[in-house]
BAFI-3210 file (N, C-alpha, C; in Angstrom, 3 decimals, decimal comma, padded with zeros to 6 digits):
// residues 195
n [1|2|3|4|5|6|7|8|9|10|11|12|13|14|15|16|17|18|19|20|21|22|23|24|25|26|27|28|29|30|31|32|33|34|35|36|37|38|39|40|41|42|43|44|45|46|47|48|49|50|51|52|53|54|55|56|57|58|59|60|61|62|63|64|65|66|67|68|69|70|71|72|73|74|75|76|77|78|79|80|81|82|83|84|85|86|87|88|89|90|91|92|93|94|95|96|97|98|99|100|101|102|103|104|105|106|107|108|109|110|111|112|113|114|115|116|117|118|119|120|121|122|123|124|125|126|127|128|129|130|131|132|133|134|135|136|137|138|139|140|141|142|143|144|145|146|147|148|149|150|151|152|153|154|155|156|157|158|159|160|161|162|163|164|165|166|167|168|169|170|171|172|173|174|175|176|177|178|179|180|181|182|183|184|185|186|187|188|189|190|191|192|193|194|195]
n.u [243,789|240,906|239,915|238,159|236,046|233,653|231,614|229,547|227,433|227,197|229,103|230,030|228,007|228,245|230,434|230,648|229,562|231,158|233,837|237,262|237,430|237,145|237,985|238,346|236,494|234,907|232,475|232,931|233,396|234,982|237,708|239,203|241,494|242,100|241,197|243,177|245,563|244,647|244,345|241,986|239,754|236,718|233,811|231,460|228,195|226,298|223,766|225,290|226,578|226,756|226,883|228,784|231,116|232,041|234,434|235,696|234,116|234,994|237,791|237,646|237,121|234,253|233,430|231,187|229,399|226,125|223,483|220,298|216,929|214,783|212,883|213,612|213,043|211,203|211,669|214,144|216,952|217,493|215,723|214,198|212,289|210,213|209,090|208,083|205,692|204,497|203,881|202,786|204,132|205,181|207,173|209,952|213,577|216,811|219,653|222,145|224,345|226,410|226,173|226,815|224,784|221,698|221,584|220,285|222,035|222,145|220,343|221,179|219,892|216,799|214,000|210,553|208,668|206,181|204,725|203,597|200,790|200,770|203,179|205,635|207,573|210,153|210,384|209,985|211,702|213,849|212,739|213,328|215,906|217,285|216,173|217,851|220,538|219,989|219,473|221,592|223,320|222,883|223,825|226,431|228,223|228,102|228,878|231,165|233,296|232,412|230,539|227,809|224,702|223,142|221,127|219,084|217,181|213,382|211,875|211,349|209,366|210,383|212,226|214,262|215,093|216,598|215,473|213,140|211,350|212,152|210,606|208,111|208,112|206,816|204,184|204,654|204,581|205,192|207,815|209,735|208,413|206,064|203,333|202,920|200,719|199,543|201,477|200,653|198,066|198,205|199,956|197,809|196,021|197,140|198,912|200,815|203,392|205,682|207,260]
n.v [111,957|113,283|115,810|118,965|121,375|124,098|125,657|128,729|130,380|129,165|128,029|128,119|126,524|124,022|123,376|122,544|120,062|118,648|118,327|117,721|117,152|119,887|121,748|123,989|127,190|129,254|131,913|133,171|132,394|129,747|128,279|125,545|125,221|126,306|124,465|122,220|123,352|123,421|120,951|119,812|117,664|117,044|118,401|120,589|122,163|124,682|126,703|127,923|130,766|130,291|128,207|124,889|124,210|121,094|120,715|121,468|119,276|116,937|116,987|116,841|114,359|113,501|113,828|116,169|117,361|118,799|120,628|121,168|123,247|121,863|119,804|118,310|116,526|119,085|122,634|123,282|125,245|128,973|130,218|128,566|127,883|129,807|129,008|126,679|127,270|129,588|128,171|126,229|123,537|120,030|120,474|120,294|119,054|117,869|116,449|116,003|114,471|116,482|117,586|118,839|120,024|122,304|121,324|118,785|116,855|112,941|111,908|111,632|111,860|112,536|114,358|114,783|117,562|118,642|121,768|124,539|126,561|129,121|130,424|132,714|133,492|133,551|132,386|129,415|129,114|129,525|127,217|125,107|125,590|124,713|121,890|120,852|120,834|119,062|116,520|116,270|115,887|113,174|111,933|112,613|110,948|108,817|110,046|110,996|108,869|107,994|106,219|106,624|106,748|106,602|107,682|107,959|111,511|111,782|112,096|115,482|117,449|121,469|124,667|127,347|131,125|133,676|136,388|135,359|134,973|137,846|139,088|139,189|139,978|142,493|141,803|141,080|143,058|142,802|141,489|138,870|138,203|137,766|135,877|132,465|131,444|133,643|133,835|131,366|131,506|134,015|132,817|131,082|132,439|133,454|132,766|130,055|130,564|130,622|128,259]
n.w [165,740|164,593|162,864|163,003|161,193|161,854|159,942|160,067|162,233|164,963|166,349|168,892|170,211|169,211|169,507|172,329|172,012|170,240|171,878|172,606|169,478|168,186|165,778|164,147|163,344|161,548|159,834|157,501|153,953|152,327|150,612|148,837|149,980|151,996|153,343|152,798|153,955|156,514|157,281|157,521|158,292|158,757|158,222|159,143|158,917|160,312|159,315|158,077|154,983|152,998|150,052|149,958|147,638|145,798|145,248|147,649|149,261|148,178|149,326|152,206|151,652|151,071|153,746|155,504|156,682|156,917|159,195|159,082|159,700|158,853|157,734|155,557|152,509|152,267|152,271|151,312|151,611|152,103|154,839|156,253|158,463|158,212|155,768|156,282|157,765|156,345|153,678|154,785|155,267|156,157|159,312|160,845|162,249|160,145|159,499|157,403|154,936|153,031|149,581|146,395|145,233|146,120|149,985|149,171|150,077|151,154|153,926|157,658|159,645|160,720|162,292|162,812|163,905|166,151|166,295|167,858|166,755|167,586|168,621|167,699|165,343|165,380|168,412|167,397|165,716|167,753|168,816|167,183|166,168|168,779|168,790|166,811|167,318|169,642|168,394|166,679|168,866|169,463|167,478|167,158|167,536|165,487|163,223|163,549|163,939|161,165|160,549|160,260|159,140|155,209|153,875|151,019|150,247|150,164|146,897|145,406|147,618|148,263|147,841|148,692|148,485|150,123|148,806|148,179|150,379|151,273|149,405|149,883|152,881|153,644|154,424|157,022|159,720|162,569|161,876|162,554|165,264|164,719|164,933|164,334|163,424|162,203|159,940|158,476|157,857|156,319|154,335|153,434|152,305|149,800|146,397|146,232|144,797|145,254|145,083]
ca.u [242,463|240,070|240,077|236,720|235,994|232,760|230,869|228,357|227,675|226,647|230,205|230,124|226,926|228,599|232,097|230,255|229,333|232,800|234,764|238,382|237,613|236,762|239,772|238,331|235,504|234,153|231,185|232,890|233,060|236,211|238,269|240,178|243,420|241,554|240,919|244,468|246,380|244,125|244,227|240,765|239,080|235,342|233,230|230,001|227,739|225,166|223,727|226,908|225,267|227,200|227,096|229,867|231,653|232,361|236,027|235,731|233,880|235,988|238,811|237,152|236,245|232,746|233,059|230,946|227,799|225,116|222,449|218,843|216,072|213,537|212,138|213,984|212,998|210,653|211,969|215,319|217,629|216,989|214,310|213,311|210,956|209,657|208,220|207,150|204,488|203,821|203,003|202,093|204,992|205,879|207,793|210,977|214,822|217,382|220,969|222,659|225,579|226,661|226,772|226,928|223,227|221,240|220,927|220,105|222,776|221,817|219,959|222,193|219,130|215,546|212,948|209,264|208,023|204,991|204,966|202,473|201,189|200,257|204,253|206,267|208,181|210,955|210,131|209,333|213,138|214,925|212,814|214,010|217,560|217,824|216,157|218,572|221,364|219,662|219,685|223,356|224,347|222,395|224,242|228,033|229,432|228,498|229,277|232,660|233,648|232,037|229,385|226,461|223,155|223,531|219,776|218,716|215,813|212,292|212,096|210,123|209,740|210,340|213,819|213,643|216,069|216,321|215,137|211,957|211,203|212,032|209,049|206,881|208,190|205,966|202,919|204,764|205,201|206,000|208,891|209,947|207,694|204,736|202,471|203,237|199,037|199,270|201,828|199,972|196,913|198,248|200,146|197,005|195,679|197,976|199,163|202,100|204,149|207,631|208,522]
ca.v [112,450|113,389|117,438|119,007|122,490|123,908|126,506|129,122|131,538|128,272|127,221|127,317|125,696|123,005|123,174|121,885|118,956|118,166|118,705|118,094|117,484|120,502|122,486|125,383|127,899|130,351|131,993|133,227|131,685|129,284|127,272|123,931|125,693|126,137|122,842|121,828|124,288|123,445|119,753|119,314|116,021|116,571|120,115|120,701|123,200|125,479|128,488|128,812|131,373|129,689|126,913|124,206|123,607|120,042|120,250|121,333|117,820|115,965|117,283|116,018|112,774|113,475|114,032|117,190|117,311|119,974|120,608|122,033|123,368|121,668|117,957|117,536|117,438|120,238|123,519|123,919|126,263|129,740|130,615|127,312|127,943|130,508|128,651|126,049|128,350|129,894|126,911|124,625|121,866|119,355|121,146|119,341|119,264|117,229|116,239|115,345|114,615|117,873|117,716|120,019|120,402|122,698|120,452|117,594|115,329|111,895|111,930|111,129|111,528|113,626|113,958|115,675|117,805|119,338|123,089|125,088|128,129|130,194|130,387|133,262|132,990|133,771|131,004|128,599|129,530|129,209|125,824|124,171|125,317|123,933|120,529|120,744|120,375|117,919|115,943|116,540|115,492|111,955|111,202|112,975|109,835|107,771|111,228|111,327|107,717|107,635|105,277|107,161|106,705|107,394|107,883|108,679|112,093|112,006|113,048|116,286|119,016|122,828|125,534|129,332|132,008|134,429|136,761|134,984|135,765|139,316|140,150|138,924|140,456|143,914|141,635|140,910|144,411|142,384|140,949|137,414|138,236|137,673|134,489|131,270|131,052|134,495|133,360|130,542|132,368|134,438|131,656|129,472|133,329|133,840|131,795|129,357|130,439|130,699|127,315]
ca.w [166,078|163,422|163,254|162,758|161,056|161,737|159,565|160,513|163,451|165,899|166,814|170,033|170,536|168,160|170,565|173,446|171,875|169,847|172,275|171,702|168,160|167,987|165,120|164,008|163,223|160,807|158,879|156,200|152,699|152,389|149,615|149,148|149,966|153,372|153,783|152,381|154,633|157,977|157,428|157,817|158,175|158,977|158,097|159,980|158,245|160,825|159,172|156,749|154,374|151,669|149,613|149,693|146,201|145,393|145,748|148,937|149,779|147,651|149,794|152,921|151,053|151,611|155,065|155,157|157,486|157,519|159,899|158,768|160,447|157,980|157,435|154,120|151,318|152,180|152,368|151,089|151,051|153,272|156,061|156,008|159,335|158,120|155,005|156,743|158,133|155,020|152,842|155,386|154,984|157,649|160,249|161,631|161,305|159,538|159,272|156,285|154,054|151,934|148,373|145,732|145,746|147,980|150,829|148,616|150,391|151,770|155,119|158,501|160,539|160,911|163,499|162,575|165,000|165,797|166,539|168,168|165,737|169,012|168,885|167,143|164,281|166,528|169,078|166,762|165,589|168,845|169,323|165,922|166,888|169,961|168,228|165,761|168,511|170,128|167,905|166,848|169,989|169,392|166,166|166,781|167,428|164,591|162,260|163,882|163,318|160,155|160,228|159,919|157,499|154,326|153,649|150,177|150,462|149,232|146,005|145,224|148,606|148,015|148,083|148,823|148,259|150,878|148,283|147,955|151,833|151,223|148,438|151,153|154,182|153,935|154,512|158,252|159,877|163,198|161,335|163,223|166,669|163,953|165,108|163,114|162,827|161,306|159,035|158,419|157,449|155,480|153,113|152,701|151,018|148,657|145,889|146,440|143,590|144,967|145,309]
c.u [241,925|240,018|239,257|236,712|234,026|232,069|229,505|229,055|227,099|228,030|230,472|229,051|227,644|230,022|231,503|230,309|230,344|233,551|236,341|238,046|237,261|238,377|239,128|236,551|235,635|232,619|231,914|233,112|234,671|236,685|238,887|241,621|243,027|242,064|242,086|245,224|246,054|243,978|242,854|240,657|237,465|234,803|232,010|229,461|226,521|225,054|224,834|225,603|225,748|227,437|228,963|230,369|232,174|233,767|236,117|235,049|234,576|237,440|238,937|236,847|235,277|232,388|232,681|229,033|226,824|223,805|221,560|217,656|214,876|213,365|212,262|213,301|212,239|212,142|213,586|216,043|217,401|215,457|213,506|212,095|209,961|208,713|207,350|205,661|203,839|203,379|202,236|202,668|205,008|206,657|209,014|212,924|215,684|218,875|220,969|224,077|225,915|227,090|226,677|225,615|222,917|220,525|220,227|220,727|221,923|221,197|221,198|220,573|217,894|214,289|212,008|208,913|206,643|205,446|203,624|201,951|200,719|202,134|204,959|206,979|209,678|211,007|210,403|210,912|214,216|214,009|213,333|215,624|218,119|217,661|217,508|219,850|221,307|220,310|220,936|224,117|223,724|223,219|225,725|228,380|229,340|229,108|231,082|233,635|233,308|231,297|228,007|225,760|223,770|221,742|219,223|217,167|214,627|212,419|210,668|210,630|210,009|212,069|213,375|215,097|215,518|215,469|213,524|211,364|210,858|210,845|208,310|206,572|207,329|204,823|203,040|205,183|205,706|207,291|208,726|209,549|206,075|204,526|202,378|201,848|199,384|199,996|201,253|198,808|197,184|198,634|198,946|196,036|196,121|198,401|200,071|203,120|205,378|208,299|208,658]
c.v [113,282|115,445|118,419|120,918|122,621|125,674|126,906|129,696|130,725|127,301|127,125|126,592|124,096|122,059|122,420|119,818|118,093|117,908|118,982|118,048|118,180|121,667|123,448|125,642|129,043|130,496|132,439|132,027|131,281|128,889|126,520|124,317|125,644|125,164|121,791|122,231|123,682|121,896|118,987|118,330|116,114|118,353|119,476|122,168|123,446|126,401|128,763|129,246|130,743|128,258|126,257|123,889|122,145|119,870|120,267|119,818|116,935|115,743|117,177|114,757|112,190|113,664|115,008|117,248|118,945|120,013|121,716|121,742|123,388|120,087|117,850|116,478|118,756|121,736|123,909|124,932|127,970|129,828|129,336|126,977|128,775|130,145|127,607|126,231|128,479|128,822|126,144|123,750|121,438|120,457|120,240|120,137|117,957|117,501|115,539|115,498|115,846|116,961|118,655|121,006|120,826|121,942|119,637|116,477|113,974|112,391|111,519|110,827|112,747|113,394|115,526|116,116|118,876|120,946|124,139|126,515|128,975|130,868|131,522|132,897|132,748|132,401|130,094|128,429|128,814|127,211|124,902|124,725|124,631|122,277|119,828|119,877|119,304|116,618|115,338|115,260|113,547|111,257|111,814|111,830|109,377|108,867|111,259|109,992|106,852|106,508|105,798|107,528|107,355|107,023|108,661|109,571|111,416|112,700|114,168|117,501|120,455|123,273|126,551|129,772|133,012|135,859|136,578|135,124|137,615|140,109|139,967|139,633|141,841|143,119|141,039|142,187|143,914|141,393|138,874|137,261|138,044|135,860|134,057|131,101|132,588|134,337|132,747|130,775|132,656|133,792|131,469|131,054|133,884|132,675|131,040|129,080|130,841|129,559|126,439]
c.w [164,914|163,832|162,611|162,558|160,846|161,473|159,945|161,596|164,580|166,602|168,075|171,075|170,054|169,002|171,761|173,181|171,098|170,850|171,686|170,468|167,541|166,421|165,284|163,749|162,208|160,028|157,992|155,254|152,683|151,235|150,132|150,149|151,938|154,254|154,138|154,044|156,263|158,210|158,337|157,925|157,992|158,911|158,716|159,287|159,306|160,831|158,741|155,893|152,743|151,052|149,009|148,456|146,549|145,605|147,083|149,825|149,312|148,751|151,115|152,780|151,443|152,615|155,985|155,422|156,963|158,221|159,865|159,376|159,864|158,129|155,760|153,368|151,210|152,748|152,436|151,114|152,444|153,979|156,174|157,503|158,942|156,469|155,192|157,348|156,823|153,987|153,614|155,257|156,186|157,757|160,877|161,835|160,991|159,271|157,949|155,335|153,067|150,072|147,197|145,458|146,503|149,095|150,312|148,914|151,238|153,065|155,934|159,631|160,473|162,387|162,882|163,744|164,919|166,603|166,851|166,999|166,775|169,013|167,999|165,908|165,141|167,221|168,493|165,979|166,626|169,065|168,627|166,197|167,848|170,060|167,609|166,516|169,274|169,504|167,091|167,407|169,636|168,322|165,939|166,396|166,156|163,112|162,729|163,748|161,800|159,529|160,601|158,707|156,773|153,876|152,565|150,573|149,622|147,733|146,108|146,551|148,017|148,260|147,742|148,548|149,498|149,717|148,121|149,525|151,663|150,476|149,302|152,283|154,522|154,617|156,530|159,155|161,418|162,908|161,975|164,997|165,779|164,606|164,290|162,580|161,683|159,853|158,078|157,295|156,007|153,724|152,669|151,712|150,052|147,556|146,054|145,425|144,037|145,034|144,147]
res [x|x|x|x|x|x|x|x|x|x|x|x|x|x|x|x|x|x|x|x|x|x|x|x|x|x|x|x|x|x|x|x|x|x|x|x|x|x|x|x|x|x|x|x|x|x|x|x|x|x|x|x|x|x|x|x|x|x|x|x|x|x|x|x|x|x|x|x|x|x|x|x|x|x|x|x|x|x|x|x|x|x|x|x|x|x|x|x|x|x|x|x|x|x|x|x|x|x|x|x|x|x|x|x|x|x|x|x|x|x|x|x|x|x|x|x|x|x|x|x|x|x|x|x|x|x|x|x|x|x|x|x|x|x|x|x|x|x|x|x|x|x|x|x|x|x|x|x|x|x|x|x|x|x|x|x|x|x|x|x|x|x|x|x|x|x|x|x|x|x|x|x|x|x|x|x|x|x|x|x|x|x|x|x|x|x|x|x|x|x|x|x|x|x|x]
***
């Protein structure tokens, strides 16, 4: 039985839907020796704050999911709801193959959605999480037997740094209870020089 490690602070949202093949869990930051030692087979990445090194997929032999709460190629990398607002990108989320790139791996699967801006940042948060999952659950199997898309991205889209959030954040004094229109707003008055 295939033996499934799954990064991030969403593991037992993630456990439901593994079940037994469920091995292990963490958010912190791992190595090969990890991988070696725990006789991994299959990583799942939700909300790890860290990027995967290449050995570490090698050492899975590619078999090294992650699940983002964007419509890839837009908005790479952190807060990716929260730029979707602010620029104005499609809105969605997306599964895909890990590779050494930020969230540049192959597609597995995406779905665009529309999003009310009457909706919080917050909200608008918990509803692309619970997509995210959804959708998950639609595409374990063929992720767990290893026949699932390998879907080269769009080229082009955007990538943030949580950093690049943070120069911004004074201009939200309700932090992530701020209205996605106000967000919104405010992007389309400013220039769009962080991405």
């Amino acid at each position: 039985m295939m033996k499934v490690l799954v990064l991030g602070p969403h593991d037992q949202t993630l456990k439901r839907t593994l079940g037994e093949q469920f091995g292990l869990a963490t958010s912190e930051r791992i190595n090969k020796g990890f991988i070696t030692e725990n006789e991994i087979d299959l990583v799942i990445s939700y909300g790890y704050r860290f990027l995967l090194p290449q050995g570490i997929i090698d050492e899975v032999h590619g078999n090294a999911v992650n699940l983002h709460i964007s419509l890839l190629p837009w908005n790479k990398g952190a807060d990716p709801n929260f730029w979707s607002w602010y620029e104005g990108t499609p809105k969605g989320v997306s599964i895909h193959w890990m590779s050494a790139g930020l969230d540049e791996g192959q597609l597995i699967s995406q779905q665009e959605l529309q999003l009310s801006p009457k909706m919080t940042l917050k909200e608008s948060f918990e509803y692309l999480g619970q997509s995210i999952v959804n959708l998950f659950e639609k595409n374990v199997g063929s992720i767990l037997e290893g026949s699932a898309a390998r879907i080269n991205q769009k080229p082009g889209g955007t990538s943030h740094k949580t950093n690049d959030r943070l120069k911004l954040w004074n201009m939200f004094p309700l932090g992530w209870n701020t209205p996605c229109e106000d967000v919104l707003a405010i992007g389309q008055s400013n220039p769009k020089s962080m991405s």
